[in-house]
N, C-alpha and C positions, 0 to 999 in steps of 0.2 A: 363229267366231273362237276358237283354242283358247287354251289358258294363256299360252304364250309373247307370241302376239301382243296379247294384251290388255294384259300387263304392257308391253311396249313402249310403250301407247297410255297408260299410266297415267305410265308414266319422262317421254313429252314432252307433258302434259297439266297445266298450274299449276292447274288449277283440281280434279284429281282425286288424293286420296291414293293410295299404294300399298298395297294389302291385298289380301297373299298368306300361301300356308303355306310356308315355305323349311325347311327342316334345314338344322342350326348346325351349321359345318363345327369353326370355332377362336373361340375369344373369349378375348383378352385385356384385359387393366387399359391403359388410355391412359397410358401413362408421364409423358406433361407433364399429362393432367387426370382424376387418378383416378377422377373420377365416370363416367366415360364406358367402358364398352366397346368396341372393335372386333370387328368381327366377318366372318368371312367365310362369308356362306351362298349355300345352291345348292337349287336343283327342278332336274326332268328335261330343261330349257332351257338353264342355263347357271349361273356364281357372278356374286356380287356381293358390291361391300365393302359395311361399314355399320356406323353408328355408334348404339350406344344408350346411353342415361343412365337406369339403374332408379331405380325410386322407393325403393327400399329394398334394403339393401346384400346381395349374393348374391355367390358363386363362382362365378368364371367360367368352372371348367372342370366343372361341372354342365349348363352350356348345351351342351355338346358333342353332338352325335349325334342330339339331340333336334328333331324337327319344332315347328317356333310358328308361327300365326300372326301373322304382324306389320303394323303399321300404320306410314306414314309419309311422306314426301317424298324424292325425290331430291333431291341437295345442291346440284345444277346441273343443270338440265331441258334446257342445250342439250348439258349432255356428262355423259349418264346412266353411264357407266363410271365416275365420280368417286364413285359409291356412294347411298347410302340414308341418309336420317339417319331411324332410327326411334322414333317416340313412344308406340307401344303394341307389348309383346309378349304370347301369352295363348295356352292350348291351342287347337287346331285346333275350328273347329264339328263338325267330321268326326274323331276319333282313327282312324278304322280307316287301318291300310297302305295307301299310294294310289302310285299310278306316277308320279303329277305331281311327287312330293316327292321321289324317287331320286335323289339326286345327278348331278349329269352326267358326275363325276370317276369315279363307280363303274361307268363304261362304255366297254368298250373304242369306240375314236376308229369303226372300220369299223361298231359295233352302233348306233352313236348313231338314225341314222334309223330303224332296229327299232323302239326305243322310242319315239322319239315317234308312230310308226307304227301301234303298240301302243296309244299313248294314245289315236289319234285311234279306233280302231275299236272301242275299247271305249267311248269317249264317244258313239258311233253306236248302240252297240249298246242295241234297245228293250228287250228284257228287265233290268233294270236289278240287280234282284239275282245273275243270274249275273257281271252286267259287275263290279258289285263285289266275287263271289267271284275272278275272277279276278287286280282290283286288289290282296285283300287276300293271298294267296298269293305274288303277283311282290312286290309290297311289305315284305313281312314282313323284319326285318333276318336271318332266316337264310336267305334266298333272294337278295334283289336285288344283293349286292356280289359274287356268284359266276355270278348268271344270263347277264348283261349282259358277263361278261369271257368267259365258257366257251366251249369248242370244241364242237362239237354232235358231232365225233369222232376218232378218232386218226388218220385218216389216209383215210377213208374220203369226206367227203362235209362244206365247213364246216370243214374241218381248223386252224381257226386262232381267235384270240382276239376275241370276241365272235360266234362262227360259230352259237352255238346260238341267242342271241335270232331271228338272223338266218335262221335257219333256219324256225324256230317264228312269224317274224310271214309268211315268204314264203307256210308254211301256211294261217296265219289267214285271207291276202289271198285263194289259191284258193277256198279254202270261203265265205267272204264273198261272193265273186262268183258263186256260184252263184244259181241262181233261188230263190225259195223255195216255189216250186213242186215243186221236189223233196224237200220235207222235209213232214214229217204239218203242224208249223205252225211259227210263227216261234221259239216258245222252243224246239224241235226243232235251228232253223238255229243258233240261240245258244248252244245248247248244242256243239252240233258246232264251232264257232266257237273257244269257249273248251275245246276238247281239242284241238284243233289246237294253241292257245296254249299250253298246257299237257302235251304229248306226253310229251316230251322232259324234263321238268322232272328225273327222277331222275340226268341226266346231270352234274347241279351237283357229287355224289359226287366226283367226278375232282378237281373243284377246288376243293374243301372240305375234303378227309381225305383220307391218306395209307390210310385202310383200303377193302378189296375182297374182296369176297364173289363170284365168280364163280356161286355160285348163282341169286346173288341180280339178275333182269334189270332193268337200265333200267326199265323197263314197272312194274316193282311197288313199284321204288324212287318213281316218279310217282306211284303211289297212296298210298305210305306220306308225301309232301311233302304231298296236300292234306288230309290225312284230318283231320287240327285244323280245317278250315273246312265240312270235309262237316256237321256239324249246323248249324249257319245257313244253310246252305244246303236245307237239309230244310224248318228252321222257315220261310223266308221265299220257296221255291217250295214243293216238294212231295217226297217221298221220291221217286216217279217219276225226276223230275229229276237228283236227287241220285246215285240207282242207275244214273242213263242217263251220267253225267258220270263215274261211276267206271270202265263198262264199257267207254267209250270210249277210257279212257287205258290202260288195261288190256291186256294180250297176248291175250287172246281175242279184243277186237275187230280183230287183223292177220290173224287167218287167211283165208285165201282165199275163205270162202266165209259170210262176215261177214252176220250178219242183220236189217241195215236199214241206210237207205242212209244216215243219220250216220256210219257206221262205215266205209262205202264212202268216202263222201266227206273223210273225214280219211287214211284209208289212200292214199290217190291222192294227196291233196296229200301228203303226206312223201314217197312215191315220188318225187312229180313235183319238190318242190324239192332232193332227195337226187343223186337223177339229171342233170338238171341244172350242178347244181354237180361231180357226178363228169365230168361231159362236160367242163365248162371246162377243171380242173383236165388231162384226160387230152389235150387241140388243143391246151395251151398253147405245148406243146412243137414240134409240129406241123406241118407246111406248111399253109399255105391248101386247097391242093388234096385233101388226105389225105380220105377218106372214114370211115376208121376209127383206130384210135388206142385202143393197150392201156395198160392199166394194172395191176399185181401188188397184188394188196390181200389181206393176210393169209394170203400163199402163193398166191393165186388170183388167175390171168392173167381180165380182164373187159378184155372189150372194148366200146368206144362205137362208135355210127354216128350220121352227120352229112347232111346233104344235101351233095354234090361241091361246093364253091365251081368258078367258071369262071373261067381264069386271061385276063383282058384282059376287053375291053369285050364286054358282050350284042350278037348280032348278030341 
């Protein structure tokens, strides 16, 4: 049962408080009963109103941005959209960056299943400190308001708003599905897991800053986003680990003749979800029957091929 659906079970439950971590969207002063707060907060589920009364007198626009843990009841258990009345607010047991806490608003409408998609495979995922390097990376407030909205390209593959989560979870799911038989072991498969999730990260650039280094590739910009998390991730696997998570997101592990099958295996999927979505994109236009179907990408005629659709019934 993931976050979402427990809190559901908690909204129509009298007998069980709600105690979750939300980030505080807005909070104002109740205009007819000053003691009280309004508030509107959100995790990577959805918002809700809510109403708190601090024990002791605070700014209300302090609470803004911030993840809390809060404690409480719903105001009406048979119509939980009428909000939250909260009795306890208090820092997270957990402060590190977490996906669960992402707003919903800070996702484009088409990324939304990414992310929870995301959450669920990293709550799968047994290695447990990679799973939280790569909570703590998507999380961070200079990643997640730009990751969840970004194109994964300009015109190439994903071309549109929230196309890069989507991109980077279709990754995660191929490599997930593999055996793990084909990796040395399972922190091998987790690892290749969270570079897949991770590929693409330096492409946030685009919709972050008006500045562009054409030097400067995707690939290193990736490396230069998680490198703040690479030492805990040392301390709490292994430098091994650490160095095998760098190499993977890195442009040396694209070249064609890539030296271990993590690097094969994430290199395949971004092909295979890149491709794909070039295919859709290139039939949209199309008849049923076309077997091929160009498209000009960056002065360059590519073409796709398709298996023939049959026009009428199988005979």
């Amino acid at each position: 049962m993931n976050k979402h659906q427990q809190l559901r079970v908690d909204l129509h439950d009298i007998d069980r408080l709600v105690n979750h971590d939300f980030r505080i969207m807005s909070s104002v002063v109740d205009s007819k009963e000053p003691a009280f707060l309004d508030l509107v907060i959100e995790d990577a589920y959805g918002a809700y109103k809510a109403r708190f009364k601090p024990e002791a007198p605070i700014k209300a626009s302090n609470l803004i941005g911030n993840v809390h843990q809060m404690w409480g009841f719903p105001m009406d258990h048979e119509h939980p959209d009428f909000g939250l009345l909260i009795d306890f607010i208090e820092k997270p047991e957990n402060e590190d960056p977490n996906l669960l806490a992402v707003p919903r608003s800070a996702c484009a409408d088409e990324a939304v299943p990414a992310l929870h998609g995301l959450i669920d495979i990293l709550e799968q995922m047994p290695s447990r400190p990679i799973a939280g390097f790569v909570h703590r990376v998507l999380g961070s407030d200079n990643v997640y308001p730009y990751f969840f909205k970004a194109r994964a390209s300009r015109e190439a593959h994903h071309a549109f708003p929230g196309g890069l989560a989507i991109h980077s979870h279709e990754c995660a799911v191929t490599v997930a599905g593999l055996s793990a038989a084909q990796f040395a072991n399972q922190e091998s498969k987790d690892t290749a897991i969270a570079a897949a999730i991770l590929h693409d990260l330096g492409k946030i650039e685009w919709s972050r800053s008006a500045y562009n280094n054409p030097l400067i590739t995707h690939e290193t910009r990736s490396v230069i986003e998680i490198a703040t998390e690479l030492p805990r991730l040392r301390a709490e696997t292994h430098a091994a680990c650490a160095d095998m998570l760098t190499y993977l997101i890195s442009k040396e592990a694209r070249c064609e003749h890539a030296a271990c099958p993590e690097a094969v295996a994430v290199a395949m999927a971004d092909r295979l979800s890149a491709t794909r979505d070039g295919q859709i994109s290139a039939f949209k236009a199309s008849p049923r029957h076309y077997a091929t179907a160009d498209r000009r990408l960056n002065g360059q005629l590519k073409r796709y091929i398709r298996i023939q659709d049959r026009d009428g019934p199988l005979s």
